[in-house]
Jmol script that loads the backbone (N, CA, C; Angstrom):
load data "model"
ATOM      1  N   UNK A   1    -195.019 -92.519  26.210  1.00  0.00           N
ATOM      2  CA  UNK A   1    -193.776 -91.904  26.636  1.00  0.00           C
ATOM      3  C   UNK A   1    -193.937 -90.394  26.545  1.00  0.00           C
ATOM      4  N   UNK A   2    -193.631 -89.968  27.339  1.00  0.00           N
ATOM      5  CA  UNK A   2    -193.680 -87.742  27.432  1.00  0.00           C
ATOM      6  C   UNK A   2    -192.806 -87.654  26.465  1.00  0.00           C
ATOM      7  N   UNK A   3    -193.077 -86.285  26.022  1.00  0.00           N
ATOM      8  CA  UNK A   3    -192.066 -85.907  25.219  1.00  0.00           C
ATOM      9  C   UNK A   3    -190.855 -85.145  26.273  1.00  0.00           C
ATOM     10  N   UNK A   4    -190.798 -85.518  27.009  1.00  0.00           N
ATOM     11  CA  UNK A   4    -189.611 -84.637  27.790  1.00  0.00           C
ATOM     12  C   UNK A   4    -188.966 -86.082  27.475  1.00  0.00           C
ATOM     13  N   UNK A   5    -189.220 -87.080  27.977  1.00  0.00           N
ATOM     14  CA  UNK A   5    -188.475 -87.920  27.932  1.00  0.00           C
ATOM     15  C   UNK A   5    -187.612 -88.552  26.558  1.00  0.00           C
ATOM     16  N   UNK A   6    -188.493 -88.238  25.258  1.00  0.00           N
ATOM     17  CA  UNK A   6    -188.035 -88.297  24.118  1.00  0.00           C
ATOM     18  C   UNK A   6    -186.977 -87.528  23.750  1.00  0.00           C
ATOM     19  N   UNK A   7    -187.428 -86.198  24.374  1.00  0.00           N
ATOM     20  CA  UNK A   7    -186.075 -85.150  24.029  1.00  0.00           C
ATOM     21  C   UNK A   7    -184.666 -85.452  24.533  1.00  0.00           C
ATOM     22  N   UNK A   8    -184.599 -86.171  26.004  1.00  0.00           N
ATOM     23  CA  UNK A   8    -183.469 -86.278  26.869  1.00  0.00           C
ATOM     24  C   UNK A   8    -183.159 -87.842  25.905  1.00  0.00           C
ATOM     25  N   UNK A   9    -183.898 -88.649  25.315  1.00  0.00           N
ATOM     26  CA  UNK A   9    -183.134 -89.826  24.441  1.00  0.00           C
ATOM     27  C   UNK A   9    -182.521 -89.547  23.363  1.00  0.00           C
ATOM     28  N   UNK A  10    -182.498 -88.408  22.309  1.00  0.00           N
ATOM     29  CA  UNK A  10    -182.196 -88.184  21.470  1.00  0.00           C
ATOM     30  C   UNK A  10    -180.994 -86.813  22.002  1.00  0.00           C
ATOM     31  N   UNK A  11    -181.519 -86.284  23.066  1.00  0.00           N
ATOM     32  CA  UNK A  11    -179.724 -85.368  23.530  1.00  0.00           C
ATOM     33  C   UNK A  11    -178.830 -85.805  23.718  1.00  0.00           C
ATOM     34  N   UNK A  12    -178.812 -87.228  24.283  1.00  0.00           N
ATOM     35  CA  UNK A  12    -177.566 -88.009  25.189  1.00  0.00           C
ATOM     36  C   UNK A  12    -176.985 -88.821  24.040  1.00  0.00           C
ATOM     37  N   UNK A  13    -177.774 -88.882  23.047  1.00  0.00           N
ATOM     38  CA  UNK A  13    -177.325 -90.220  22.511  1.00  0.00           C
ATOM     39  C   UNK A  13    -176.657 -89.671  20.780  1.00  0.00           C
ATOM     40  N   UNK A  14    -175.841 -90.359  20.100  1.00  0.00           N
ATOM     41  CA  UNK A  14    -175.397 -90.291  18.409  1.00  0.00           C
ATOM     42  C   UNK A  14    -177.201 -90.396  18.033  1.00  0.00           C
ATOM     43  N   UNK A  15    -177.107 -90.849  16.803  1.00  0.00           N
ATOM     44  CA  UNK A  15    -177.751 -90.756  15.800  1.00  0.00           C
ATOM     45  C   UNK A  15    -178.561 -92.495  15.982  1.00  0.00           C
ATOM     46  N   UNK A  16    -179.669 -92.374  15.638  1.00  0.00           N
ATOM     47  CA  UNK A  16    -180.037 -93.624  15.643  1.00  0.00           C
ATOM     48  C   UNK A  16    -179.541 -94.704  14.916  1.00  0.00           C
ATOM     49  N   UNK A  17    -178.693 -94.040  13.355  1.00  0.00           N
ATOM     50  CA  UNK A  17    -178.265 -94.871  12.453  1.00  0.00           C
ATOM     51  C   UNK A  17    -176.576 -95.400  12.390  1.00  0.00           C
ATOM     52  N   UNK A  18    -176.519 -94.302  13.813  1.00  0.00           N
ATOM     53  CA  UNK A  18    -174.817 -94.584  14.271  1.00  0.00           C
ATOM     54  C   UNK A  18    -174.967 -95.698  15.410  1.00  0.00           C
ATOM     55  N   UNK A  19    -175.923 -95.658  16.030  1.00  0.00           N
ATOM     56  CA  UNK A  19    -175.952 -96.478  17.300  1.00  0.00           C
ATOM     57  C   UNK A  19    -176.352 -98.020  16.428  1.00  0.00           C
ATOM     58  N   UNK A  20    -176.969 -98.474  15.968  1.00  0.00           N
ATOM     59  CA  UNK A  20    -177.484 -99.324  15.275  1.00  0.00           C
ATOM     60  C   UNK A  20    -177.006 -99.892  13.931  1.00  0.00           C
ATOM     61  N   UNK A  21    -175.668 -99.260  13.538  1.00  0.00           N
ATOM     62  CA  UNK A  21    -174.958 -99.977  12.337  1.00  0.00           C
ATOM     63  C   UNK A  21    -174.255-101.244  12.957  1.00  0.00           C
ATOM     64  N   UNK A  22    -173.463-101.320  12.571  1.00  0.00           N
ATOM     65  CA  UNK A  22    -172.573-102.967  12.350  1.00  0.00           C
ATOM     66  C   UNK A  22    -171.156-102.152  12.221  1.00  0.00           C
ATOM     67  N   UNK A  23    -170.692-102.958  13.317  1.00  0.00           N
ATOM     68  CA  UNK A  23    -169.315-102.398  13.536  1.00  0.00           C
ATOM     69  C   UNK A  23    -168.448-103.698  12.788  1.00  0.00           C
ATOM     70  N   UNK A  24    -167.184-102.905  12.059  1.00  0.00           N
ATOM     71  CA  UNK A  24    -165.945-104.240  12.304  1.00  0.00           C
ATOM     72  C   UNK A  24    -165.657-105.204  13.103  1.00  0.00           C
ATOM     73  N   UNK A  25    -165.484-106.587  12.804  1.00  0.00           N
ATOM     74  CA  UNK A  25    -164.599-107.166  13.738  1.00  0.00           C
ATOM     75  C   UNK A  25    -164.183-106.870  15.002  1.00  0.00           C
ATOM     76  N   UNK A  26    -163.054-105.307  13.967  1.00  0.00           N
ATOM     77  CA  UNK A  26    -161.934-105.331  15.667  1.00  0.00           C
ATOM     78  C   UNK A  26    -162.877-104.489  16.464  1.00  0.00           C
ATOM     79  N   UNK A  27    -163.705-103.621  16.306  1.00  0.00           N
ATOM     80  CA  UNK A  27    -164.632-102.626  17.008  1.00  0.00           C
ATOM     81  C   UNK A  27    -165.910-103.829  17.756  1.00  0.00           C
ATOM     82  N   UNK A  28    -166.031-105.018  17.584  1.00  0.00           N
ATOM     83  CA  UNK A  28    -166.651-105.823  18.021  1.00  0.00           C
ATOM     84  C   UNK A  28    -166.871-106.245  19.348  1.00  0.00           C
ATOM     85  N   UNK A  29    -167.892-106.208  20.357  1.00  0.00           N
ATOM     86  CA  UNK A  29    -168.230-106.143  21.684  1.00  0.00           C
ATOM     87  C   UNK A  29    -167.492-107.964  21.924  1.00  0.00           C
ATOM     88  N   UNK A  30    -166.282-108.447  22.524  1.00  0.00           N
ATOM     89  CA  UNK A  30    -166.082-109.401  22.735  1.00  0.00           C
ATOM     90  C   UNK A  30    -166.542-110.009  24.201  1.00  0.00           C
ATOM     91  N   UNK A  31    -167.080-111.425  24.097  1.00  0.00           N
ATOM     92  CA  UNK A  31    -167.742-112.171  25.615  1.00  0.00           C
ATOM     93  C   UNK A  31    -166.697-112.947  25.671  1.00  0.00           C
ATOM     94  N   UNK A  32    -165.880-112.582  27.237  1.00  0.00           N
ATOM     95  CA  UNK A  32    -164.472-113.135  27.744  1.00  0.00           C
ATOM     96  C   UNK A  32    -165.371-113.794  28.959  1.00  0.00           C
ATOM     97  N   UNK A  33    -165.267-114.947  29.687  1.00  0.00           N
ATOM     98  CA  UNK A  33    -165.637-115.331  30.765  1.00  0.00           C
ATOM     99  C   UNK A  33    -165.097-114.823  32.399  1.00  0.00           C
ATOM    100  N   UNK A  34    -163.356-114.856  31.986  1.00  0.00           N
ATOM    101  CA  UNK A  34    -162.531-113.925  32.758  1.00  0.00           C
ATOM    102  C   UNK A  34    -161.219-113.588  32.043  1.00  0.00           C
ATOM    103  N   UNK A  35    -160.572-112.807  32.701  1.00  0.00           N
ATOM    104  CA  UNK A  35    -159.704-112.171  31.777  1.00  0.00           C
ATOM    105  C   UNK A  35    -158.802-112.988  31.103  1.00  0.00           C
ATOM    106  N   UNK A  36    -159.003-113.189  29.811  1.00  0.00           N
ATOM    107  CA  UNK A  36    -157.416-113.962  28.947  1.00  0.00           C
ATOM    108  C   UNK A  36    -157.752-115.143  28.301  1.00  0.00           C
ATOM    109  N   UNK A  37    -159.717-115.278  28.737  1.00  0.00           N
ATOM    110  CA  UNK A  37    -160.668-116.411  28.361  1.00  0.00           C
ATOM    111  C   UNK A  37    -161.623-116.062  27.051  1.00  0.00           C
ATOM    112  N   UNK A  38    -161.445-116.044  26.237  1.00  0.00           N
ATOM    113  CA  UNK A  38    -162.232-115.560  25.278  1.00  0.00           C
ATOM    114  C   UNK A  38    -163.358-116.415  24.724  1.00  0.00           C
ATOM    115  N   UNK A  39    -164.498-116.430  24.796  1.00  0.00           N
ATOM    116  CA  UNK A  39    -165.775-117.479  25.072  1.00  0.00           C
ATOM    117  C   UNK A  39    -166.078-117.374  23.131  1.00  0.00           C
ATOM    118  N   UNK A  40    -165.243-117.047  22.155  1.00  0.00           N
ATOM    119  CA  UNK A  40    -165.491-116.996  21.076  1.00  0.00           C
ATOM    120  C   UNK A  40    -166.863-116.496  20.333  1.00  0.00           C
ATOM    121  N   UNK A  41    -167.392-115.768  21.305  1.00  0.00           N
ATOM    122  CA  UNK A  41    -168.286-115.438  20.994  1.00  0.00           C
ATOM    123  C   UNK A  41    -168.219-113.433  20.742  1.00  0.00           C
ATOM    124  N   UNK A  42    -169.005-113.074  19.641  1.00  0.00           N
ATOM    125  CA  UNK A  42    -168.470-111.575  19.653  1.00  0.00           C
ATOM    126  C   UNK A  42    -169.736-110.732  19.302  1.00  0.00           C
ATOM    127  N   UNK A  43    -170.162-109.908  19.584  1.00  0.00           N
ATOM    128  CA  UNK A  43    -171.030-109.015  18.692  1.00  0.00           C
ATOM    129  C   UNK A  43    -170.733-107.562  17.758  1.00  0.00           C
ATOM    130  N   UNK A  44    -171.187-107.285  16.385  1.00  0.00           N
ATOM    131  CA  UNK A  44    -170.821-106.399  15.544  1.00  0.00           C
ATOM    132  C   UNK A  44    -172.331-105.194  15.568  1.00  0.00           C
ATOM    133  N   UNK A  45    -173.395-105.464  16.209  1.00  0.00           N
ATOM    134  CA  UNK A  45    -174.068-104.539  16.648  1.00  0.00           C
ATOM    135  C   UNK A  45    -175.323-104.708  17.423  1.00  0.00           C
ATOM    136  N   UNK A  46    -176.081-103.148  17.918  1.00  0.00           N
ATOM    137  CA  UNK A  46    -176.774-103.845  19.381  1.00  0.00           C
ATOM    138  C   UNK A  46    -177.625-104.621  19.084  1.00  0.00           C
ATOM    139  N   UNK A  47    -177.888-105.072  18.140  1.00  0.00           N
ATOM    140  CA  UNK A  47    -178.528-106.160  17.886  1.00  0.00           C
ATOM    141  C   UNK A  47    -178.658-107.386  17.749  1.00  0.00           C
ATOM    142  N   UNK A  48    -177.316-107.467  17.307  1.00  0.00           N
ATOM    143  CA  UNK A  48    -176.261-108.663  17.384  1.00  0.00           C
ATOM    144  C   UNK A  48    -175.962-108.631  18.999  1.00  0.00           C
ATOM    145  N   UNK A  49    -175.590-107.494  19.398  1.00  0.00           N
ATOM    146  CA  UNK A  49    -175.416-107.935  21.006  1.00  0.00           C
ATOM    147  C   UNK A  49    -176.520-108.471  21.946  1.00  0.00           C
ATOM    148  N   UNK A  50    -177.622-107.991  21.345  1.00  0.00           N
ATOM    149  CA  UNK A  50    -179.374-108.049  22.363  1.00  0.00           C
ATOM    150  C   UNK A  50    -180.054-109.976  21.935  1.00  0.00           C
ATOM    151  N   UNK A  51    -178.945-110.241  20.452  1.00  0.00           N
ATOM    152  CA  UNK A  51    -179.426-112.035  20.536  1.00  0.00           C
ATOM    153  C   UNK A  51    -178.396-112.446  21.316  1.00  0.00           C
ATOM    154  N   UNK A  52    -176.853-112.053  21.323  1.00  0.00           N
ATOM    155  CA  UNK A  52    -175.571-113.240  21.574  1.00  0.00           C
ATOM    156  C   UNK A  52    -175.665-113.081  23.416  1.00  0.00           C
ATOM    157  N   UNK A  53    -176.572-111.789  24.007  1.00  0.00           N
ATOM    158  CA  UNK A  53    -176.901-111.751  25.235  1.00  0.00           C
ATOM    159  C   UNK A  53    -177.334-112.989  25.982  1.00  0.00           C
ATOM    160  N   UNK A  54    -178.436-113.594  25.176  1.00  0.00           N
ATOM    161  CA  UNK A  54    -179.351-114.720  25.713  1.00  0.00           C
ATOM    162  C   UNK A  54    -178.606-115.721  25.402  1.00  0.00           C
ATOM    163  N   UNK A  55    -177.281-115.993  25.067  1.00  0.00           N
ATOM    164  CA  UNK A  55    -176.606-117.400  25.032  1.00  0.00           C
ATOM    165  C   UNK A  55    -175.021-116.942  25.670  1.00  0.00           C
ATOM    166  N   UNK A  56    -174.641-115.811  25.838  1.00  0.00           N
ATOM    167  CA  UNK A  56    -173.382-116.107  26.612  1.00  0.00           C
ATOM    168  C   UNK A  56    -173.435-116.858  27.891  1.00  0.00           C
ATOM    169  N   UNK A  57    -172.219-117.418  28.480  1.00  0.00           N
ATOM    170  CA  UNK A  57    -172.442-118.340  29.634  1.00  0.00           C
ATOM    171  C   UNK A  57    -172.914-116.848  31.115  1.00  0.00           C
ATOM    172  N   UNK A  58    -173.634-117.199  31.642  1.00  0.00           N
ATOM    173  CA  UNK A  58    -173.907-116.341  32.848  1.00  0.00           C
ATOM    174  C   UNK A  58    -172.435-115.786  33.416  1.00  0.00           C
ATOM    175  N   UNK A  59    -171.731-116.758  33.480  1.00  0.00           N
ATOM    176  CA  UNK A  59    -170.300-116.042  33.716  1.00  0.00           C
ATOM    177  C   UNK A  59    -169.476-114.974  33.150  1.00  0.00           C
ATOM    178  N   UNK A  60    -169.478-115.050  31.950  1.00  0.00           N
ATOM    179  CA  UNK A  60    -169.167-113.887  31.127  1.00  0.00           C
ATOM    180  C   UNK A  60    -169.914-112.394  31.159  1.00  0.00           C
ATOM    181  N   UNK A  61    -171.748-112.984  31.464  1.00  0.00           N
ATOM    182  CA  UNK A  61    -172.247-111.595  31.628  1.00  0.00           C
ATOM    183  C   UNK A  61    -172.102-110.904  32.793  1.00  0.00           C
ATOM    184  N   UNK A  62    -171.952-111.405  34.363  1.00  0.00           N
ATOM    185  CA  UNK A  62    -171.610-110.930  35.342  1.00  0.00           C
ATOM    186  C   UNK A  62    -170.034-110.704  35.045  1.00  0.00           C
ATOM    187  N   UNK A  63    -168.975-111.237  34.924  1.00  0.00           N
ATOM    188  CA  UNK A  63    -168.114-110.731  34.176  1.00  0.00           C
ATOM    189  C   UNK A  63    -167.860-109.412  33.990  1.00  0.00           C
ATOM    190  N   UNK A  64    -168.342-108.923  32.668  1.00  0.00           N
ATOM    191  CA  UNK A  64    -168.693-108.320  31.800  1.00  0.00           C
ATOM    192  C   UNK A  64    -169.413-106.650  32.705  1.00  0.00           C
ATOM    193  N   UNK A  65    -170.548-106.860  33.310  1.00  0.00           N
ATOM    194  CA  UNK A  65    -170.673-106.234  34.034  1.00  0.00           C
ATOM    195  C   UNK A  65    -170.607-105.617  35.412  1.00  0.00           C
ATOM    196  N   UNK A  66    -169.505-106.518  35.867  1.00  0.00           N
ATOM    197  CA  UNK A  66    -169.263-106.092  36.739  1.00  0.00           C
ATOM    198  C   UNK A  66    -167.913-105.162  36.711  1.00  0.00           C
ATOM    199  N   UNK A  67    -167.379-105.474  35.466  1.00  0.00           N
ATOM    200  CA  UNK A  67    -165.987-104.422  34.902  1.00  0.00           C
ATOM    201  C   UNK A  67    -166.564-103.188  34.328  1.00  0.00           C
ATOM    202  N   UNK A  68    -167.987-102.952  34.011  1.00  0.00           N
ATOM    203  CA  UNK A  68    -168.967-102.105  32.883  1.00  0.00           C
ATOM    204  C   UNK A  68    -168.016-101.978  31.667  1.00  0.00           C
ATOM    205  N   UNK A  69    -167.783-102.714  31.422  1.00  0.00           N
ATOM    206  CA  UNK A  69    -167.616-103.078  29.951  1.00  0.00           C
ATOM    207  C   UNK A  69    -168.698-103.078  29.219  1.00  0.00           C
ATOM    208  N   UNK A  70    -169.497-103.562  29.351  1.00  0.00           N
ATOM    209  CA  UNK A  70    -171.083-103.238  28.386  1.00  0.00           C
ATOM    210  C   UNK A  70    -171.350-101.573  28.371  1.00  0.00           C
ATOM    211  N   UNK A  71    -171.071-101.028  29.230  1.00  0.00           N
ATOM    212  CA  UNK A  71    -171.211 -99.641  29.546  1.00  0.00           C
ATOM    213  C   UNK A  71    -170.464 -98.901  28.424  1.00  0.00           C
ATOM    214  N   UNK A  72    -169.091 -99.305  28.907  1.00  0.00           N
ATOM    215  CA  UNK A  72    -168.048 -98.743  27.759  1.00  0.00           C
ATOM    216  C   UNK A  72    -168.359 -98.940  26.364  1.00  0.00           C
ATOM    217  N   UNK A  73    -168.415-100.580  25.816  1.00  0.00           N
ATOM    218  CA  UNK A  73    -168.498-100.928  24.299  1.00  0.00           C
ATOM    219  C   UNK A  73    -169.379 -99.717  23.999  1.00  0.00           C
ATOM    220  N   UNK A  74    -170.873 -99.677  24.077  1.00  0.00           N
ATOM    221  CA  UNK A  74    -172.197 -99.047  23.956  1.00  0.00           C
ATOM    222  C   UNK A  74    -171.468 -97.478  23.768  1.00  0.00           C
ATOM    223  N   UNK A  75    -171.260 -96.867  24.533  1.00  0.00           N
ATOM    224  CA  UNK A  75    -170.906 -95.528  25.527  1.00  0.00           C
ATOM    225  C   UNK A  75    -169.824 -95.212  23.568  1.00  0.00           C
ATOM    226  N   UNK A  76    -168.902 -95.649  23.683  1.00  0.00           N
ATOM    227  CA  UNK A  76    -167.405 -95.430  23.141  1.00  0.00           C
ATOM    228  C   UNK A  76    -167.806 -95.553  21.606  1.00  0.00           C
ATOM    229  N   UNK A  77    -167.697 -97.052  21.532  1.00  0.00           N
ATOM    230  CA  UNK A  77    -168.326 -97.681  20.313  1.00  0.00           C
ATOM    231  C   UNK A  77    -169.458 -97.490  19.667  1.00  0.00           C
ATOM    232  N   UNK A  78    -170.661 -97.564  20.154  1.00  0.00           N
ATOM    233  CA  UNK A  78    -171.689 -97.214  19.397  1.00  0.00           C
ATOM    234  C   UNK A  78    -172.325 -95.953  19.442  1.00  0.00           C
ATOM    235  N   UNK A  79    -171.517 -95.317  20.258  1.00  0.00           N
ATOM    236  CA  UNK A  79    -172.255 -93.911  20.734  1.00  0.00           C
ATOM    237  C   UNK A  79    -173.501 -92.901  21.101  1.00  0.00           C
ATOM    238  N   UNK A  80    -173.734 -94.359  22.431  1.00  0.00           N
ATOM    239  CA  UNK A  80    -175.185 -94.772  23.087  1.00  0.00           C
ATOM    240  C   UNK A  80    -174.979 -93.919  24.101  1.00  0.00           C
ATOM    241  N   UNK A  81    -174.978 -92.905  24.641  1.00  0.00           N
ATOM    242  CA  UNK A  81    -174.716 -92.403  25.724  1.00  0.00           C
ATOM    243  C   UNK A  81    -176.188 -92.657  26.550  1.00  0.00           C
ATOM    244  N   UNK A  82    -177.208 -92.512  26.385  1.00  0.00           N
ATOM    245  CA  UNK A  82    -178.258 -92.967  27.081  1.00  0.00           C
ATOM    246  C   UNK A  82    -178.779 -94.477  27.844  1.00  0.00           C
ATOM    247  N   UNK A  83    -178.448 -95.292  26.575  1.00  0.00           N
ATOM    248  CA  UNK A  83    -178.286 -96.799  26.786  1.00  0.00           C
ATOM    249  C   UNK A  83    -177.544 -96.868  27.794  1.00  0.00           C
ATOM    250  N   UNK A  84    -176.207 -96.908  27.500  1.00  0.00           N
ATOM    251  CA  UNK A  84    -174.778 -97.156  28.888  1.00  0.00           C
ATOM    252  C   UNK A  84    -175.446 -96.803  29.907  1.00  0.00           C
ATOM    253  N   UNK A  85    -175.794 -95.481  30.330  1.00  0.00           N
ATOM    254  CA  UNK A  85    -175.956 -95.100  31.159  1.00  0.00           C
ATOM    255  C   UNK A  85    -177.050 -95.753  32.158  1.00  0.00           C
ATOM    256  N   UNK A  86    -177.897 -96.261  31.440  1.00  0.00           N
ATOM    257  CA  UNK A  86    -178.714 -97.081  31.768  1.00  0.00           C
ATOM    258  C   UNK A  86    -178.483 -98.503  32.424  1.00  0.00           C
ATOM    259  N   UNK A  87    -177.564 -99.038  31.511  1.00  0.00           N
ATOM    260  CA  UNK A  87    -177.001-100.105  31.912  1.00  0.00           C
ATOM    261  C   UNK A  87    -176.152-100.311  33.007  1.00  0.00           C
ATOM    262  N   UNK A  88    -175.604 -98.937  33.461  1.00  0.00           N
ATOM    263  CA  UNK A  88    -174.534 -98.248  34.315  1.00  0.00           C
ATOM    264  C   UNK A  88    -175.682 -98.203  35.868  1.00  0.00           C
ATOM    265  N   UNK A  89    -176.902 -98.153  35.614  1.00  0.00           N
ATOM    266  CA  UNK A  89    -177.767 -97.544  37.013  1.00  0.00           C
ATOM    267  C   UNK A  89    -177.783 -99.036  37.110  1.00  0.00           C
ATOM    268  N   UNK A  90    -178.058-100.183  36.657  1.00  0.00           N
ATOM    269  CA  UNK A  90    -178.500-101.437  37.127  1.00  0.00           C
ATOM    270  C   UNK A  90    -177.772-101.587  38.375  1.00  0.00           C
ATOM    271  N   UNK A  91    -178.886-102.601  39.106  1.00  0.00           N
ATOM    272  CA  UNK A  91    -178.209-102.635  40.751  1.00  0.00           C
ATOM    273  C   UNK A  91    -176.974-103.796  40.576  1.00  0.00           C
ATOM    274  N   UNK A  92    -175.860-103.228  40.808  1.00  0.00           N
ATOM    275  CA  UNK A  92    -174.780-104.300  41.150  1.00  0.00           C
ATOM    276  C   UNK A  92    -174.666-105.506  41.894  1.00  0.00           C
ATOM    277  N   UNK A  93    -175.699-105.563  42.616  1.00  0.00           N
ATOM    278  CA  UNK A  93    -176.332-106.844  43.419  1.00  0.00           C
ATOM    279  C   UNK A  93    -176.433-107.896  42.890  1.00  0.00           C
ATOM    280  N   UNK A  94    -177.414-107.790  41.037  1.00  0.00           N
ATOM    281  CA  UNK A  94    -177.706-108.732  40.518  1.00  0.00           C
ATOM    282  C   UNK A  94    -176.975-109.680  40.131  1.00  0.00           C
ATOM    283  N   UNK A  95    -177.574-110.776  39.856  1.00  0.00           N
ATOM    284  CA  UNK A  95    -176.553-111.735  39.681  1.00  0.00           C
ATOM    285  C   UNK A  95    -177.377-112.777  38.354  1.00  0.00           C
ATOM    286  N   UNK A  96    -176.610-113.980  37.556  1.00  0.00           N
ATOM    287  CA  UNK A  96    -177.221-115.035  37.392  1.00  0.00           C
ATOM    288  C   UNK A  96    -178.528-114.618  36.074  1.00  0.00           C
ATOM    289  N   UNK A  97    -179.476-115.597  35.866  1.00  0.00           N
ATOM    290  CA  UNK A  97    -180.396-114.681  35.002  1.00  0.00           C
ATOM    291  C   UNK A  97    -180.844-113.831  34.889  1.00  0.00           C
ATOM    292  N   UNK A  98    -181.190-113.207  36.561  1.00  0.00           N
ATOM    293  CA  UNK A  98    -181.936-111.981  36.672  1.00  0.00           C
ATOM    294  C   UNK A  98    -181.474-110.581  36.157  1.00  0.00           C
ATOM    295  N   UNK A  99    -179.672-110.987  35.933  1.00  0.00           N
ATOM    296  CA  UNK A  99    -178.980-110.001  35.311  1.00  0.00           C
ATOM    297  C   UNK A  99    -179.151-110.187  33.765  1.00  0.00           C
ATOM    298  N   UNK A 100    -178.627-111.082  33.477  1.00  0.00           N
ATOM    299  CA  UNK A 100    -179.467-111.126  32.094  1.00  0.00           C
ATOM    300  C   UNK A 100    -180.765-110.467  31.707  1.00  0.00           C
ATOM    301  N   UNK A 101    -181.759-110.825  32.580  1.00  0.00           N
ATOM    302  CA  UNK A 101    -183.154-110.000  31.825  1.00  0.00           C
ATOM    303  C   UNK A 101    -183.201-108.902  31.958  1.00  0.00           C
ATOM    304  N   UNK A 102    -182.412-108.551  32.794  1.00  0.00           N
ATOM    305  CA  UNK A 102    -182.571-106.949  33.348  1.00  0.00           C
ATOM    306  C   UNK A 102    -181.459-106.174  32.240  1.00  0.00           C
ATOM    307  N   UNK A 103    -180.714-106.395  31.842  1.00  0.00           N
ATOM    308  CA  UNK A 103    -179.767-106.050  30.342  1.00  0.00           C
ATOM    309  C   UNK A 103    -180.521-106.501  28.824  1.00  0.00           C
ATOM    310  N   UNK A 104    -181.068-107.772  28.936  1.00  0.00           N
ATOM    311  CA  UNK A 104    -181.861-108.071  27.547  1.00  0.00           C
ATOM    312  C   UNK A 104    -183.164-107.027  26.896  1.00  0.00           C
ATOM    313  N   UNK A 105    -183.886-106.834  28.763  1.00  0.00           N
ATOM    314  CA  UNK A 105    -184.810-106.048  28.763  1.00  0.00           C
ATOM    315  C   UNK A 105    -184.943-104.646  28.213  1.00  0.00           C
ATOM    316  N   UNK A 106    -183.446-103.915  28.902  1.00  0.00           N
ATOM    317  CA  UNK A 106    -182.966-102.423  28.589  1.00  0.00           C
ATOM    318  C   UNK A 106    -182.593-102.134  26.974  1.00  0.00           C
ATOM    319  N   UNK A 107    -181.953-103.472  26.783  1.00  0.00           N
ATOM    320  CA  UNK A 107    -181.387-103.533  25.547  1.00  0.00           C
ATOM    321  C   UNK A 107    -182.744-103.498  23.814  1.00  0.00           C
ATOM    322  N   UNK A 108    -183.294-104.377  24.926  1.00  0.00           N
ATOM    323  CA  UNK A 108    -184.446-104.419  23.744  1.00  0.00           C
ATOM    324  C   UNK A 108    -185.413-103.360  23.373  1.00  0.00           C
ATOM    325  N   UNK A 109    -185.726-102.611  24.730  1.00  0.00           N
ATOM    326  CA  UNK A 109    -186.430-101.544  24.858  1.00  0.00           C
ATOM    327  C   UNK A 109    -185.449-100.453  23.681  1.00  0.00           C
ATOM    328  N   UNK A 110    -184.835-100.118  24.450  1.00  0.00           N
ATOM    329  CA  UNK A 110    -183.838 -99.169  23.200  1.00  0.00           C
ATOM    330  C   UNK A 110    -183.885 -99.666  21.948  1.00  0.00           C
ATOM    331  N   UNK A 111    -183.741-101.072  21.476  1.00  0.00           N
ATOM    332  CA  UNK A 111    -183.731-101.318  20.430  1.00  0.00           C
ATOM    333  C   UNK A 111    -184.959-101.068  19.803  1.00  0.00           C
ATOM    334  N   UNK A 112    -185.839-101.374  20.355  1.00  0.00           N
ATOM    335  CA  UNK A 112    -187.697-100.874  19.832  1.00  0.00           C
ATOM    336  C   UNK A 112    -187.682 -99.492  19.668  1.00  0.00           C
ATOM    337  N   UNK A 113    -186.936 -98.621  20.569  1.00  0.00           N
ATOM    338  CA  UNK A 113    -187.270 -97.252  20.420  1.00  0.00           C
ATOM    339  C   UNK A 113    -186.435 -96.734  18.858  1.00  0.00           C
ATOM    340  N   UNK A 114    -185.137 -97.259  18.725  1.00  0.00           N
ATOM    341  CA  UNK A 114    -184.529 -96.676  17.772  1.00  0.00           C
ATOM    342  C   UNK A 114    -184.641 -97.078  16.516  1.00  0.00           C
ATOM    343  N   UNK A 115    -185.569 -98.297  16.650  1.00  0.00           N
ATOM    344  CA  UNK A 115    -185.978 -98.638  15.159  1.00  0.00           C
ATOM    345  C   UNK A 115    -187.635 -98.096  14.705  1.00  0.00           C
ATOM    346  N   UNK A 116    -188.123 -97.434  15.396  1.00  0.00           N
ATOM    347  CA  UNK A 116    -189.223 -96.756  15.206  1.00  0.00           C
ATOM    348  C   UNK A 116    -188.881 -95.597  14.353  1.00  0.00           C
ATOM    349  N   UNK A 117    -190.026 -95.528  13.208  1.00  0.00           N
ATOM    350  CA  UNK A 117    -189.673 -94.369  12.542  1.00  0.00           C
ATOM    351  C   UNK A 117    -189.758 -93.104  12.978  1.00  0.00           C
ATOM    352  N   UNK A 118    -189.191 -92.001  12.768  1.00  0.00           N
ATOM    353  CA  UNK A 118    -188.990 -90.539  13.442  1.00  0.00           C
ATOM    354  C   UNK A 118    -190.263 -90.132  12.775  1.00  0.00           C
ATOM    355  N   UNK A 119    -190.473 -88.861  13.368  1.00  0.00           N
ATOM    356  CA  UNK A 119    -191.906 -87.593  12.241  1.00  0.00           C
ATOM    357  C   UNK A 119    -191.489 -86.675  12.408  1.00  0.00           C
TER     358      UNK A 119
END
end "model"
wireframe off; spacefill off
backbone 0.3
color backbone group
């Protein structure tokens, strides 16, 4: 990875140890299928969100992103401004698993990057 690119991950974004804590309950990323449907399923951080990803129903994640709600939680809540944004360029086209991997993928990547130790 360049270091230009390192610099622009750490400008956009909180703190690695803000993005990556464990939120409350009510601050909790909820998987609704459609609006007023709550699939009981919730996540308290992106980590928790990057496993409960690979088992929400496909419906909830197109859902989900097609409102960018994943955008927001991340963006607001964890104070990912780089992540979202990321998640925000995905092509709106996708659909079905391919949307899934293409969010599990982004998700995980970030997650590898921010659990790497700093120097």
């Amino acid at each position: 990875m360049s270091t230009k690119k390192v610099v622009r991950k750490a400008a956009n974004s909180g703190s690695a140890s803000q993005i990556l804590r464990t939120v409350s309950t009510n601050e909790a990323f909820r998987f609704f299928t459609v609006i007023g449907q709550d699939s009981g399923i919730s996540a308290t951080s992106l980590a928790d969100f990057s496993e409960k990803i690979k088992s929400v129903p496909l419906q909830s994640t197109e859902f989900h992103f097609k409102r960018g709600d994943f955008e927001w939680w991340i963006r607001d809540t964890l104070r990912d401004e780089y992540l979202a944004n990321k998640i925000g360029r995905i092509d709106k086209s996708i659909q079905g698993e391919a949307l899934r991997s293409e969010i599990q993928g982004i998700v995980r990547n970030r997650l590898s990057y921010l659990m790497q130790p700093k120097q």
